[in-house]
N, CA, C and O atoms as a DFTB+ gen file, in Angstrom:
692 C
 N C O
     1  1      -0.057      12.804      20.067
     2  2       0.638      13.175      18.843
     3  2       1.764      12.192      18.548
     4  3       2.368      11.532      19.394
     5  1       1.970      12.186      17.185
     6  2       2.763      10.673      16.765
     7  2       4.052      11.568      16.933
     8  3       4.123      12.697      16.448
     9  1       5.333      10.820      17.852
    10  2       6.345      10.948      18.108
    11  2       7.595      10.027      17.129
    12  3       8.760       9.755      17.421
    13  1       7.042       9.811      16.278
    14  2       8.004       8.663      14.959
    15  2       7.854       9.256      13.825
    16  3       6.878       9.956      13.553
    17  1       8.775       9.034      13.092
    18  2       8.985       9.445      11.828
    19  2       8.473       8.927      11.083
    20  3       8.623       7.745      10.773
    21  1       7.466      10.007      10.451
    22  2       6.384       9.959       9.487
    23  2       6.542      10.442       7.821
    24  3       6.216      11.577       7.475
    25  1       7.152       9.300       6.730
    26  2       7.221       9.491       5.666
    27  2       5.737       9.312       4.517
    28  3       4.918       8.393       4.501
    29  1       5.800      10.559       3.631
    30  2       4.726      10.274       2.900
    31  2       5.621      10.330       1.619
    32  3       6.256      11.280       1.162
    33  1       5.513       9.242       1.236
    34  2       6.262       8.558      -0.514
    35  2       4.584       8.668      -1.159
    36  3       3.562       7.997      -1.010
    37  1       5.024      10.118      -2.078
    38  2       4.240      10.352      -2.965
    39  2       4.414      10.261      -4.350
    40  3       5.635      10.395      -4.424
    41  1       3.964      10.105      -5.639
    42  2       4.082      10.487      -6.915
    43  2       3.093       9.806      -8.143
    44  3       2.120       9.122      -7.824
    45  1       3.359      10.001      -9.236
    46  2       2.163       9.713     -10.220
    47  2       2.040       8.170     -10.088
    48  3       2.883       7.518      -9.472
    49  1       0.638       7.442     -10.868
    50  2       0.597       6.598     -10.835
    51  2       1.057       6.067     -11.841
    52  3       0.863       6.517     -12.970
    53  1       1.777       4.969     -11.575
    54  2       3.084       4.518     -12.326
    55  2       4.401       5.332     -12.079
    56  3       5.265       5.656     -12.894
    57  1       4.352       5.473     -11.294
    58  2       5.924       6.661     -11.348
    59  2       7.105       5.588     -10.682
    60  3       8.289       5.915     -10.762
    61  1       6.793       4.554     -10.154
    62  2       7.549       3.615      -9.166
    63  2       7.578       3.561      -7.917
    64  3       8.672       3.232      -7.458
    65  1       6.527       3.825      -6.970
    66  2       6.630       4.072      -5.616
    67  2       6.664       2.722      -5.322
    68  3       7.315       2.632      -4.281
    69  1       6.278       1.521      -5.716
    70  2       6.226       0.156      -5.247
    71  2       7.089       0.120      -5.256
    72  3       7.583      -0.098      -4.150
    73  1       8.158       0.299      -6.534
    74  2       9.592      -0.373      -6.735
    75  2      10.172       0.776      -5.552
    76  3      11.109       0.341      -4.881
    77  1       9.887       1.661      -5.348
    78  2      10.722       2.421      -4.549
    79  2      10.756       1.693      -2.941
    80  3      11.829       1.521      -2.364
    81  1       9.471       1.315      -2.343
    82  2       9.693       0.588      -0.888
    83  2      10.242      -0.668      -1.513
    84  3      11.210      -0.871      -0.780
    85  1      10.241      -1.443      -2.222
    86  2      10.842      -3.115      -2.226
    87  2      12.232      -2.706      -2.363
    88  3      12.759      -3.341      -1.449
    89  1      12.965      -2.178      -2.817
    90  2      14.315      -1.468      -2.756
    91  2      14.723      -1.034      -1.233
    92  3      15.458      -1.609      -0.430
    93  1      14.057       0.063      -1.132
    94  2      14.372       0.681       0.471
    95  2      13.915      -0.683       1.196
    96  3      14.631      -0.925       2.167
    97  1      12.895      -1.644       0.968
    98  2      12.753      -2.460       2.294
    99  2      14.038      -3.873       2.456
   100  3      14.412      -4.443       3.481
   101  1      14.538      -4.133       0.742
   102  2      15.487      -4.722       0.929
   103  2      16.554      -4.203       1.640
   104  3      16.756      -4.731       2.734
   105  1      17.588      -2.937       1.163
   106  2      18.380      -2.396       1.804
   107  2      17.884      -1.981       3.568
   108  3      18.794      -1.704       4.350
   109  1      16.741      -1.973       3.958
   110  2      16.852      -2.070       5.222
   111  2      15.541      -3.058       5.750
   112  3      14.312      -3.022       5.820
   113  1      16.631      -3.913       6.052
   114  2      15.545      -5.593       6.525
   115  2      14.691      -5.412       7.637
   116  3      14.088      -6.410       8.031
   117  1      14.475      -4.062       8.369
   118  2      13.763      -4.137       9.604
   119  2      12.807      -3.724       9.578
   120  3      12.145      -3.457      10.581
   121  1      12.304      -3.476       7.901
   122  2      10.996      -2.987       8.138
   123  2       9.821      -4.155       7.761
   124  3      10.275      -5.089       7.099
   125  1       8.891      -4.208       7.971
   126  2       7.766      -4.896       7.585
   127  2       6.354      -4.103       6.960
   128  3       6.334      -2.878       7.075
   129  1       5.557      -4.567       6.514
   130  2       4.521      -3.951       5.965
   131  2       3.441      -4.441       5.009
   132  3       3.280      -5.643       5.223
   133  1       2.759      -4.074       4.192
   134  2       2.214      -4.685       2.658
   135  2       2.544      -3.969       1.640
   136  3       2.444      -2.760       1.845
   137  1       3.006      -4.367       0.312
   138  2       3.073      -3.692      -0.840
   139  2       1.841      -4.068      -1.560
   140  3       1.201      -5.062      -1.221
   141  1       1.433      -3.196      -2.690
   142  2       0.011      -3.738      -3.495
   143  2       1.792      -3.882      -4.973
   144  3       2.605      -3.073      -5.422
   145  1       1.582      -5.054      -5.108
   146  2       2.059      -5.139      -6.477
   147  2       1.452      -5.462      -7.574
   148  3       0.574      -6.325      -7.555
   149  1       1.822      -4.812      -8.745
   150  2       0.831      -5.285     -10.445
   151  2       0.545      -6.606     -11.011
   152  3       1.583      -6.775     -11.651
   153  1       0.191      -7.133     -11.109
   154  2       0.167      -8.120     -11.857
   155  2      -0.269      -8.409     -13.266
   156  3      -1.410      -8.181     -13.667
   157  1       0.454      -8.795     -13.815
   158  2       0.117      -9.238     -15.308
   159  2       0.159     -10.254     -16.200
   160  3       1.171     -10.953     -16.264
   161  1      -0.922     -10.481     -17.009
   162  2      -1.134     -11.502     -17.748
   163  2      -0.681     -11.350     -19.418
   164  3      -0.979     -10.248     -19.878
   165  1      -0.309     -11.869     -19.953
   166  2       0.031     -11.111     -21.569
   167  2       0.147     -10.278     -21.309
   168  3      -0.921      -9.676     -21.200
   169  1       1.471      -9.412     -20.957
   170  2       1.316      -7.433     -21.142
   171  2       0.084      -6.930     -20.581
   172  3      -0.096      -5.725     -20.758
   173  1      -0.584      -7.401     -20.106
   174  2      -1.828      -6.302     -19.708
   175  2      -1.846      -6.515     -18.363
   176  3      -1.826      -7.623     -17.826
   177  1      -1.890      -5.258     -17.715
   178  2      -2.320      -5.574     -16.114
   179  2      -3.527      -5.613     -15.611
   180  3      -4.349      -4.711     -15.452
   181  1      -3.575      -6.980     -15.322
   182  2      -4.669      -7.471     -14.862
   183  2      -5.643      -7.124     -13.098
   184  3      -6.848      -7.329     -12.952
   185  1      -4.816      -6.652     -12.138
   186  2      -5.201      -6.571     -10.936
   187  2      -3.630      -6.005     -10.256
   188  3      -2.687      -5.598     -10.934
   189  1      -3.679      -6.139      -8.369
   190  2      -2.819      -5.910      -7.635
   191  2      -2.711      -7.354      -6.866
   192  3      -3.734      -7.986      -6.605
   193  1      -1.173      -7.923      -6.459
   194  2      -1.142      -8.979      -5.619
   195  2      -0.918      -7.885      -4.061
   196  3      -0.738      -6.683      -4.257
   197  1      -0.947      -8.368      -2.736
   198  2      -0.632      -7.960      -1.613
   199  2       0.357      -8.498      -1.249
   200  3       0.207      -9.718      -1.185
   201  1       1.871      -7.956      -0.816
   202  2       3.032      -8.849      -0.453
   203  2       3.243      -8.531       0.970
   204  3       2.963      -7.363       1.238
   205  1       3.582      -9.112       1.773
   206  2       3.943      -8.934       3.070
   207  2       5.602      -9.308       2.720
   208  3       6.237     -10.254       2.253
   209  1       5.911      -7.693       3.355
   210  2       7.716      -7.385       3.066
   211  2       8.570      -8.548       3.933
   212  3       9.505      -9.179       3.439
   213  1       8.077      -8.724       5.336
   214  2       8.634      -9.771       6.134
   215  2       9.128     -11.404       5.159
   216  3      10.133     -12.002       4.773
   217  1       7.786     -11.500       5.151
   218  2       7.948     -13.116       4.470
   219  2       7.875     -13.221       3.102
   220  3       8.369     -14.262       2.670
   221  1       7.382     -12.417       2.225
   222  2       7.255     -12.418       0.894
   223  2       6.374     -12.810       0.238
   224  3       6.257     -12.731      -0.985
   225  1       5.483     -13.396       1.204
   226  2       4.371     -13.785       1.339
   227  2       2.996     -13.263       0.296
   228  3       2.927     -12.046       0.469
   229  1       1.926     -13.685      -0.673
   230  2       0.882     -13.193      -1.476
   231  2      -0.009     -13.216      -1.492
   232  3      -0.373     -14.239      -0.912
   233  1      -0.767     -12.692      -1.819
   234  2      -2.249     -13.189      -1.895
   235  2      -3.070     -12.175      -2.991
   236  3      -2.822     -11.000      -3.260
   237  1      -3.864     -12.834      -3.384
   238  2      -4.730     -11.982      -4.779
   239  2      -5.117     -10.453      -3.929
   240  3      -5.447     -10.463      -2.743
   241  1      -5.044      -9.554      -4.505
   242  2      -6.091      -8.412      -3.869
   243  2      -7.440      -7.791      -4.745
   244  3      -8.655      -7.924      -4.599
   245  1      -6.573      -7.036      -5.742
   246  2      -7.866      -7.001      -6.855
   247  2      -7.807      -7.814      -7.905
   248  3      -7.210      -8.881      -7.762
   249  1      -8.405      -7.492      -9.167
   250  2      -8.379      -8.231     -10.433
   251  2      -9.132      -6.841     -11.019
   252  3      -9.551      -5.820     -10.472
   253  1      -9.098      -7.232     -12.152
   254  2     -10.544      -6.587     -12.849
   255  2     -12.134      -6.784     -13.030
   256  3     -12.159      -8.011     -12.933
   257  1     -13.017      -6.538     -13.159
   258  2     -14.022      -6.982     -12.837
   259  2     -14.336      -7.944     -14.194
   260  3     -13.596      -8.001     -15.175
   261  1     -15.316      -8.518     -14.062
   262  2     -15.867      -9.452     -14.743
   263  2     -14.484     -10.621     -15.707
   264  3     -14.569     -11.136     -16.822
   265  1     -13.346     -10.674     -14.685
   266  2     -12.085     -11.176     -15.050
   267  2     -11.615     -11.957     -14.037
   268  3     -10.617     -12.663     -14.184
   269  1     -12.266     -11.896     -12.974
   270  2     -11.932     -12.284     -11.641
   271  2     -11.775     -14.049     -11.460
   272  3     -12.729     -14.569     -12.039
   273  1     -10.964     -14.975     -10.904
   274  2     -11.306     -16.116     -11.055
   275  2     -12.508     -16.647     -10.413
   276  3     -13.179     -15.937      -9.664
   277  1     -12.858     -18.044     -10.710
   278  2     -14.503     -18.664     -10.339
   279  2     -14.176     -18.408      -8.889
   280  3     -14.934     -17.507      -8.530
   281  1     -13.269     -18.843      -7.714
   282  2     -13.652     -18.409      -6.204
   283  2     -13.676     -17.228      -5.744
   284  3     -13.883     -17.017      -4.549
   285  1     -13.487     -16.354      -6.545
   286  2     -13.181     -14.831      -5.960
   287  2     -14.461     -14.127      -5.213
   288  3     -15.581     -14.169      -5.723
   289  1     -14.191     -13.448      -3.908
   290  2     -15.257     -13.215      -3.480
   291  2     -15.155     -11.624      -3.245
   292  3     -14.608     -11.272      -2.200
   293  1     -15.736     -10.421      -4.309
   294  2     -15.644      -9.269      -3.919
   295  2     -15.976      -8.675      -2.842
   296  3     -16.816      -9.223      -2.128
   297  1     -15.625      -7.894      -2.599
   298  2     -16.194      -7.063      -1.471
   299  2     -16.307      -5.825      -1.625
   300  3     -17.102      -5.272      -0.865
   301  1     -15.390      -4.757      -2.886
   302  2     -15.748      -3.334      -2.657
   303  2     -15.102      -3.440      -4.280
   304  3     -14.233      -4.269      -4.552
   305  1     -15.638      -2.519      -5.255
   306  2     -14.945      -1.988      -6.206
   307  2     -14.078      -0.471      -6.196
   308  3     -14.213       0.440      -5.379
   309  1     -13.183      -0.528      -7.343
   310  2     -12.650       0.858      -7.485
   311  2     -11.984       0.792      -8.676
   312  3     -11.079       0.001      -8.943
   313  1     -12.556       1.838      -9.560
   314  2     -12.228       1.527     -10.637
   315  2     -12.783       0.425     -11.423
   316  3     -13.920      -0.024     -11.568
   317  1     -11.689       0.145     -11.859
   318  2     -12.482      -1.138     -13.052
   319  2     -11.700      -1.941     -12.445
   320  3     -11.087      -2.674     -13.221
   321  1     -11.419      -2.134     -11.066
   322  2     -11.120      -3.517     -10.557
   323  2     -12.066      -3.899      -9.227
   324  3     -12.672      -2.918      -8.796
   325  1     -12.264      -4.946      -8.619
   326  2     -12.882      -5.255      -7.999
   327  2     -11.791      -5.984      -6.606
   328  3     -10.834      -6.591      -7.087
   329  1     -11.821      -5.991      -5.181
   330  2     -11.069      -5.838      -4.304
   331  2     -11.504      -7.269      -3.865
   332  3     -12.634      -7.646      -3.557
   333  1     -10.365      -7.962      -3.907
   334  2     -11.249      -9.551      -2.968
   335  2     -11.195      -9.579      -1.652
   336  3     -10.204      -9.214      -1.019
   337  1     -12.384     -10.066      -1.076
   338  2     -12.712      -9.932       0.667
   339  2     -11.705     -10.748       0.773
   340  3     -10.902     -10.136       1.478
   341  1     -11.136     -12.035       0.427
   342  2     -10.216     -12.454       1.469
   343  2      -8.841     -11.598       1.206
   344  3      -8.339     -11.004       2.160
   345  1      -8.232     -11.536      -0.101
   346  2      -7.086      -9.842       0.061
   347  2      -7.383      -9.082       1.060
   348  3      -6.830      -9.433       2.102
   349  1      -8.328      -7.786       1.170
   350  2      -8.304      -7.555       2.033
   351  2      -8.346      -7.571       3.769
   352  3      -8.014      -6.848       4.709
   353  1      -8.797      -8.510       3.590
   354  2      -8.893      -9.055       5.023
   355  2      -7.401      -9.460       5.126
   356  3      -6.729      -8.844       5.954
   357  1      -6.856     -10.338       4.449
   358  2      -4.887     -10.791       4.504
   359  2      -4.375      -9.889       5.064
   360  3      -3.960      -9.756       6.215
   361  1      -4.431      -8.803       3.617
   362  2      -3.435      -7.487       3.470
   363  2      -3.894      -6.809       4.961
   364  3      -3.059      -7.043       5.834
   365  1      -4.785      -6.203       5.308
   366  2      -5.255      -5.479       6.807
   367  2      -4.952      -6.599       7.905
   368  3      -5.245      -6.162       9.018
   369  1      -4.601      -7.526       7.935
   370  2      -4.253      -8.589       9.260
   371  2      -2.558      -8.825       9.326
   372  3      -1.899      -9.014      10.348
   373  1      -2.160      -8.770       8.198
   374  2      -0.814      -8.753       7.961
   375  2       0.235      -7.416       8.327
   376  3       1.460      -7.364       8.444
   377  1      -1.238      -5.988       8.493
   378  2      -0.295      -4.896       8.580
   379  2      -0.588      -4.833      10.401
   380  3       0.142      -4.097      11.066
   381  1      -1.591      -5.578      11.029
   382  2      -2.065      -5.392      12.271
   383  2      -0.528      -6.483      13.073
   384  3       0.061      -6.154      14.103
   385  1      -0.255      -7.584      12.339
   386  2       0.687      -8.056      12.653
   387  2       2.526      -7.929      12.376
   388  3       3.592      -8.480      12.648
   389  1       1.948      -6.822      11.668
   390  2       3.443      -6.030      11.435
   391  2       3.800      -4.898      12.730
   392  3       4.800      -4.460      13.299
   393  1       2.277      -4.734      12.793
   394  2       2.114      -3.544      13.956
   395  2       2.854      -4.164      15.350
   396  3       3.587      -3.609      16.169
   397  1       2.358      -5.524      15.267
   398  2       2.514      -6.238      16.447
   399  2       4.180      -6.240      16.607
   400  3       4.637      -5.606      17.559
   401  1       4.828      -6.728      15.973
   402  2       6.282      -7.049      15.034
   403  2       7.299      -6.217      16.246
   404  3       6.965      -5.417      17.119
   405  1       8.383      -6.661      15.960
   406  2       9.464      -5.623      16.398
   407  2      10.368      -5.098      15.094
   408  3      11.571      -4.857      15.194
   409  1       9.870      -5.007      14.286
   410  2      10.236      -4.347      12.473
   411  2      10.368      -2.956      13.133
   412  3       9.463      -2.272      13.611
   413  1      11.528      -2.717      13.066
   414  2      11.481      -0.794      13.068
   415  2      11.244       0.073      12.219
   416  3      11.739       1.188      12.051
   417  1      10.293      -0.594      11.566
   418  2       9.679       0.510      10.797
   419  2       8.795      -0.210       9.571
   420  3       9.331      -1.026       8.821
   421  1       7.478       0.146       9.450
   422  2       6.416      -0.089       8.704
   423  2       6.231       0.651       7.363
   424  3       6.215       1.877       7.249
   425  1       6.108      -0.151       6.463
   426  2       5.564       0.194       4.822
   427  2       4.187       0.127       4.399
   428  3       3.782      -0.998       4.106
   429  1       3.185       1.324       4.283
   430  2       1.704       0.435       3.980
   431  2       1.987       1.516       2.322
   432  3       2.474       2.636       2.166
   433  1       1.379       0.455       1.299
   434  2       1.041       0.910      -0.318
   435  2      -0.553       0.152      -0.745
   436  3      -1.062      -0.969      -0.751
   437  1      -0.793       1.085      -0.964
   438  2      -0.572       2.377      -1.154
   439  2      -2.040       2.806      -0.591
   440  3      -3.068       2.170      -0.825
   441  1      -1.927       4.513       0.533
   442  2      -3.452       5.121      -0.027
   443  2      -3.745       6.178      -0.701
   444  3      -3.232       7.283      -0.880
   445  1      -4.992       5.436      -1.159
   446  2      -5.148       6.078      -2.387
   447  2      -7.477       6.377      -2.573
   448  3      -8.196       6.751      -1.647
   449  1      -7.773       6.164      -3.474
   450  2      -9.315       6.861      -3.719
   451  2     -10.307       5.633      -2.745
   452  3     -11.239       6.138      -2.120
   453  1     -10.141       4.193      -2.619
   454  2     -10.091       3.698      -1.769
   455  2     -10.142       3.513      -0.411
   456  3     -11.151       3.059       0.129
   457  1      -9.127       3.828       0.209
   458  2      -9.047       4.179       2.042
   459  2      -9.679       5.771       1.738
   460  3     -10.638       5.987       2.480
   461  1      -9.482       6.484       1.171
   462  2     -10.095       7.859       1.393
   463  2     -11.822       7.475       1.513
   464  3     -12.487       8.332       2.095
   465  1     -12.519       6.326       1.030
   466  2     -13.800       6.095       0.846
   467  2     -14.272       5.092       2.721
   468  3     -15.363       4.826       3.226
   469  1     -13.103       4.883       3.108
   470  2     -12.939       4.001       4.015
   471  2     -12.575       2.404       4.078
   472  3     -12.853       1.646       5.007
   473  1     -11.953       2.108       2.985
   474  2     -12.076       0.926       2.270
   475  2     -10.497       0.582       2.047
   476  3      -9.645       1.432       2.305
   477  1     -10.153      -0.711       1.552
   478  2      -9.041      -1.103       1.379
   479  2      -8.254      -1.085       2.121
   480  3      -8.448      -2.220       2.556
   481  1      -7.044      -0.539       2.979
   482  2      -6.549      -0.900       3.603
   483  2      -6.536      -0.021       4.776
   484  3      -5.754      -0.015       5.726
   485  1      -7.690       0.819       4.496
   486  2      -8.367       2.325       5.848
   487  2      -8.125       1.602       6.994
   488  3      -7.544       2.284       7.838
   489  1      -8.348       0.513       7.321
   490  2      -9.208       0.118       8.780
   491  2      -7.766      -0.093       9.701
   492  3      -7.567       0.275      10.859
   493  1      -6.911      -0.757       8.844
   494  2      -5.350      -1.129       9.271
   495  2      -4.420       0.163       9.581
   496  3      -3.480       0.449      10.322
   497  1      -5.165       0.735       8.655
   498  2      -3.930       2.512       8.724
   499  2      -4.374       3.080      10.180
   500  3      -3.560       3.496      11.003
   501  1      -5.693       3.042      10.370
   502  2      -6.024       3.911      11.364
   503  2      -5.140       3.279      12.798
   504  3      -4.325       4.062      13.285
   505  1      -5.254       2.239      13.300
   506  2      -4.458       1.381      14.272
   507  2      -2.944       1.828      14.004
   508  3      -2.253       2.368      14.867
   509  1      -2.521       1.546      12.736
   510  2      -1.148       2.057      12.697
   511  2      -0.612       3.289      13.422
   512  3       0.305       3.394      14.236
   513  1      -1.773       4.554      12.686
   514  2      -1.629       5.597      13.185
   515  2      -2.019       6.160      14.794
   516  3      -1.887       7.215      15.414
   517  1      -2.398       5.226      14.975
   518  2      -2.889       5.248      16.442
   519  2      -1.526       4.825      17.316
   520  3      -1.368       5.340      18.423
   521  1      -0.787       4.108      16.921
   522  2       0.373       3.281      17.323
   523  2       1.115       3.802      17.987
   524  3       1.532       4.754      17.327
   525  1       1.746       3.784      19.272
   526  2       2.761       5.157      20.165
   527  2       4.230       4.666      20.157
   528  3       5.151       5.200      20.775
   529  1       4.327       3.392      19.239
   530  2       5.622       3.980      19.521
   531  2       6.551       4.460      18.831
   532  3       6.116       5.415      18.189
   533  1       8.050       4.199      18.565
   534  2       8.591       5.173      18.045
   535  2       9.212       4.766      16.705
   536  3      10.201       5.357      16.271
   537  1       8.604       3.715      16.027
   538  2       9.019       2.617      14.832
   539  2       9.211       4.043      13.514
   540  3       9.485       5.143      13.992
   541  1       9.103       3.976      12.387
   542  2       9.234       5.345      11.601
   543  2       8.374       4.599      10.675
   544  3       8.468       3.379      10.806
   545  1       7.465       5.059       9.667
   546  2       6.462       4.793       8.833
   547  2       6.583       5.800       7.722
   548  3       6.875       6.996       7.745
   549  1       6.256       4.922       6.679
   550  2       6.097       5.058       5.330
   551  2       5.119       4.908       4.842
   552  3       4.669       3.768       4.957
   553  1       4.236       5.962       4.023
   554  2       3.065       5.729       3.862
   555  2       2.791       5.656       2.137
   556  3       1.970       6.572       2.094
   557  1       2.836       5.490       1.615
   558  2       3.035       5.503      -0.017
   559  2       1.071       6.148       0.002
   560  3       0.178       5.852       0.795
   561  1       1.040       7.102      -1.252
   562  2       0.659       8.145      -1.370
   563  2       0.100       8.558      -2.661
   564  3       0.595       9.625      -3.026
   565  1      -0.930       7.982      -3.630
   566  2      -0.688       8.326      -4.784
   567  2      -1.250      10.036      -4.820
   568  3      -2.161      10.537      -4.162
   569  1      -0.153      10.817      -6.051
   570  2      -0.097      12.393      -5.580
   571  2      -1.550      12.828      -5.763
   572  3      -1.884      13.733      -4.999
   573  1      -2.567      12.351      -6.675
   574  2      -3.282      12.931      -6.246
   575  2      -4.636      12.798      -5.917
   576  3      -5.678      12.958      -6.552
   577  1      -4.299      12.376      -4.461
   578  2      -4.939      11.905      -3.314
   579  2      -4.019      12.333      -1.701
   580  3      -4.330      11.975      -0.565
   581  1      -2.934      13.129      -2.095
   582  2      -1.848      13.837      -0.771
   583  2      -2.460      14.479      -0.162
   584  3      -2.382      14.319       1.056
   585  1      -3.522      15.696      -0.790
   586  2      -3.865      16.576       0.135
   587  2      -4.788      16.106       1.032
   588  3      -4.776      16.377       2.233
   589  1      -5.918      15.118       0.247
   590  2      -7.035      14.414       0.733
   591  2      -6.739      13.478       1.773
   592  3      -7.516      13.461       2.727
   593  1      -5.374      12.384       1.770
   594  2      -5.150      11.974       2.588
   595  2      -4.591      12.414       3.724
   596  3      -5.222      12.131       4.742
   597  1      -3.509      13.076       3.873
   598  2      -3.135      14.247       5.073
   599  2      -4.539      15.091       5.833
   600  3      -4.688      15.249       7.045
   601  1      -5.303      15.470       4.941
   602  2      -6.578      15.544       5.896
   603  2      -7.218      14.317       6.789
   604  3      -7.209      14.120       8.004
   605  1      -7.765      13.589       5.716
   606  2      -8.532      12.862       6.502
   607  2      -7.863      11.406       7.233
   608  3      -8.594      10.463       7.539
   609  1      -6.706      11.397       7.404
   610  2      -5.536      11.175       8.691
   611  2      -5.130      11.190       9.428
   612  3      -4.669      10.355      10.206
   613  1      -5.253      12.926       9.328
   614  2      -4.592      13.629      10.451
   615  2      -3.171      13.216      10.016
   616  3      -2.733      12.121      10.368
   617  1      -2.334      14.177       9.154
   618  2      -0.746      13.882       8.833
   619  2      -0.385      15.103       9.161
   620  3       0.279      15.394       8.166
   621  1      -0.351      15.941       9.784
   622  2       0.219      17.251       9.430
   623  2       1.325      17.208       9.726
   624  3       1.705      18.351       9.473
   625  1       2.381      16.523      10.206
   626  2       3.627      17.120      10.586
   627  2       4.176      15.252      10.146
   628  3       4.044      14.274      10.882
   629  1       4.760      15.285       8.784
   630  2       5.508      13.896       8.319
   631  2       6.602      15.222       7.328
   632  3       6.649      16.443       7.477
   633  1       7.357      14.306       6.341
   634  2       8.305      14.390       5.529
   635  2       7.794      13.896       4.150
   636  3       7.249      12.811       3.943
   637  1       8.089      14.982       3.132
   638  2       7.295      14.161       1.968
   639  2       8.638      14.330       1.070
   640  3       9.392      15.300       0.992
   641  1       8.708      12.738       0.246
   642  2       9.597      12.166      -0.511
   643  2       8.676      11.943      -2.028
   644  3       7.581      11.380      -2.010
   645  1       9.290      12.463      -3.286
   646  2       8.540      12.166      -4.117
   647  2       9.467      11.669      -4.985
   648  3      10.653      11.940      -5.168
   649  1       8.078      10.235      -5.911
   650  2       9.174       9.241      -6.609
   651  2       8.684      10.155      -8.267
   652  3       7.631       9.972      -8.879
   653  1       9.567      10.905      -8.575
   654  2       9.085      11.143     -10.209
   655  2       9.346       9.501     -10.989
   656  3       9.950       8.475     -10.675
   657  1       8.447       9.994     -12.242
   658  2       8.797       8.731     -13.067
   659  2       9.742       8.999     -14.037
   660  3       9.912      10.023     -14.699
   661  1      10.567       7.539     -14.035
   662  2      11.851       7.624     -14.537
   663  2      11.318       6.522     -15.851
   664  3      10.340       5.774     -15.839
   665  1      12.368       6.740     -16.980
   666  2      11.844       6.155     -18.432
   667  2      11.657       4.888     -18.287
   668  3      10.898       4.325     -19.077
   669  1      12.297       4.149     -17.254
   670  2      12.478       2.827     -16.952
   671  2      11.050       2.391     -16.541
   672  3      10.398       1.498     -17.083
   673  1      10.622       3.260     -15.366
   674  2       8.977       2.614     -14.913
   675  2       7.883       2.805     -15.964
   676  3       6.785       2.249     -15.987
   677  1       8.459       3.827     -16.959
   678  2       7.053       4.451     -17.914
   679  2       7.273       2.900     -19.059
   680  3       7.394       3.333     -20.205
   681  1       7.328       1.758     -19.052
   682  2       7.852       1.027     -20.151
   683  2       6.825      -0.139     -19.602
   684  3       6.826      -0.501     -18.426
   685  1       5.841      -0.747     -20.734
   686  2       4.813      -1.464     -20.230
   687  2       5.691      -2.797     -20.215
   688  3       6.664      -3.177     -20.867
   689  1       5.025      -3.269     -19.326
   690  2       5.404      -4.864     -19.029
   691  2       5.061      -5.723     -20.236
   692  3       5.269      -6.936     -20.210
């Protein structure tokens, strides 16, 4: 049984849970992790980049489908975006080496319809959660996918933090 403090940062999509860990991970430098951030082209959001909180580090993750650039090599869809094998592979090696880390404390964003399928960043969470020691984790959560994920996890005993959306995040890029 996980003996560390187990946060689930839940709320709507778009509500700000990204902006909510890049905030909390600035104000506390010891954590490491991946964020999925938006990306956009003209006002429209086009896909998610993968950031590693440590270094700041990027890499493409999704796009949209049939939008994707000429090297992109899919590997799983969701939605109307399509997930690139080398993103995921980054983003899941980056959280295995956060694992590794002496960061006191880990950020993974987000799961969501995705890892519930086994996909996206599933394979990395499970190791995390497997993890004994006593670092504290943040799991970003979209709400509704909470109950589904706390099942098929195994979360029963974390802390749940929810980001409502504020007028500021509801405002398109």
């Amino acid at each position: 049984m996980r003996s560390k403090e187990l946060i689930l940062l839940t709320g709507e999509v778009d509500s700000g849970k990204t902006s909510w860990c890049l905030s909390f991970s600035k104000a506390n430098r010891g954590y490491d992790g991946v964020l999925l951030s938006k990306v956009y082209r003209d006002d429209r959001r086009i896909g998610y980049d993968a950031i590693r909180i440590s270094s700041g580090r990027t890499v493409p993750f999704s796009r949209l489908q049939r939008s994707e650039p000429p090297e992109w090599r899919p590997t799983e869809c969701i939605g109307p975006f399509s997930v690139s094998e080398e993103g995921k592979q980054t983003a899941n090696r980056w959280l295995l080496e956060a694992l590794d880390s002496s960061a006191c404390g880990l950020i993974i964003d987000e799961l969501g319809p995705l890892e519930l399928r086994g996909g996206g960043l599933a394979e990395a969470v499970r190791s995390v959660l497997q993890d004994e020691s006593s670092r504290s984790l943040i799991l970003v959560v979209r709400r509704s996918c909470l109950t589904q994920v706390i099942w098929r996890f195994s979360l029963p005993e974390h802390h749940l933090v929810e980001v409502k959306a504020s007028p500021a995040s509801m405002i398109p890029r």
